[in-house]
N, C-alpha and C positions, 0 to 999 in steps of 0.2 A: 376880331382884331384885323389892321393890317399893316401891309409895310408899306411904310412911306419913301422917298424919294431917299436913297443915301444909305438906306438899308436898315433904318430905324422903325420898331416896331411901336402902336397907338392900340390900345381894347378900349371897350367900354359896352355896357349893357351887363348882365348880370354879374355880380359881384364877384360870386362863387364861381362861375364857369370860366373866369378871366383871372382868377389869382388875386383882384384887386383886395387890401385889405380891411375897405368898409364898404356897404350900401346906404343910401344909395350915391352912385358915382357922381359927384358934383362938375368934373371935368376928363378925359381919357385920360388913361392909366398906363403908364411905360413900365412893361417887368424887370425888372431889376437884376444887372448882370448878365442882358442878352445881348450877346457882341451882334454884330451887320449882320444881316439876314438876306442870301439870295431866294429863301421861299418858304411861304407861309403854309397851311394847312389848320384848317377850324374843326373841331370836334363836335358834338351835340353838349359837350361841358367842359373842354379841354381843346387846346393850341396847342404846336410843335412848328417850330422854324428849321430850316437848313442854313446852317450860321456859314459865314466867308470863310470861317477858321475848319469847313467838311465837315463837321458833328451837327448832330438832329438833339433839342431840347425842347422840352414840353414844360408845359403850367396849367395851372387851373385845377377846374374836381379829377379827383384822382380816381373814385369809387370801382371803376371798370379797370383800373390797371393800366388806362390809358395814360398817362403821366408816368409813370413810376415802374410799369409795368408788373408790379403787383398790386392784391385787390383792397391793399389800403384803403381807407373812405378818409381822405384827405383833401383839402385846397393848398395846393400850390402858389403862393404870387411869384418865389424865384423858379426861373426857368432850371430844369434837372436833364443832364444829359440823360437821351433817351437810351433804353436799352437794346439800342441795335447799332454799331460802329461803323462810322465814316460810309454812309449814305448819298449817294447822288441821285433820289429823287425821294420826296414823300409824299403820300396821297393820303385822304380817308377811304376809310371802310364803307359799308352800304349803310351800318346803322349809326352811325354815327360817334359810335361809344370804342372804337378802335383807332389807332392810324398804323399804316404800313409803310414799311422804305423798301426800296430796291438798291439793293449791293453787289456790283458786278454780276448782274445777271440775275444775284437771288433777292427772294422776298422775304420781306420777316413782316407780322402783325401781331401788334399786343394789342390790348383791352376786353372789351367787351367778349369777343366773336372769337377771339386771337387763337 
């Protein structure tokens, strides 16, 4: 995925890891109900934005808890507030199957590793 100028987010390439709801993508895919995005972050099968409105929301495969923050095995296409509140940064993990936010100082990490 990314963001585009304006704070609109574009995926494409595999179906499942983006939320999208068929394979294969005929053109990029907008998730549905993601307000502006000041910052992206790509998982190894899951996304999460830092939206204008402070909240972190994730989409895509869920298997790792990375989406949803439990070990659900799910695809996401609508973006789910992430479970860790009002974040000012997100990063990924090393393996790819987590993302992490810092909140005043602290860290939180769900998925895979978490």
């Amino acid at each position: 995925c990314v963001r585009m100028l304006g704070g609109s987010v574009r995926c494409w390439g595999n179906a499942s890891a983006i939320g999208a709801p068929s394979e294969p993508l005929a053109a990029p895919f907008t998730p549905g109900g993601l307000p502006a995005v000041t910052a992206l972050v790509a998982g190894a099968r899951h996304n999460c934005a830092l939206s204008t409105d402070g909240m972190a929301r994730c989409w895509g495969n869920s298997n790792t808890g990375a989406v949803s923050g439990t070990s659900t095995n799910e695809t996401r296409p609508t973006p789910l507030l992430a479970p860790v509140g009002g974040p000012e940064a997100l990063y990924g993990g090393s393996s790819g199957g987590e993302t992490c936010a810092r909140s005043g100082g602290a860290h939180a990490a769900y998925g895979v590793s978490a």
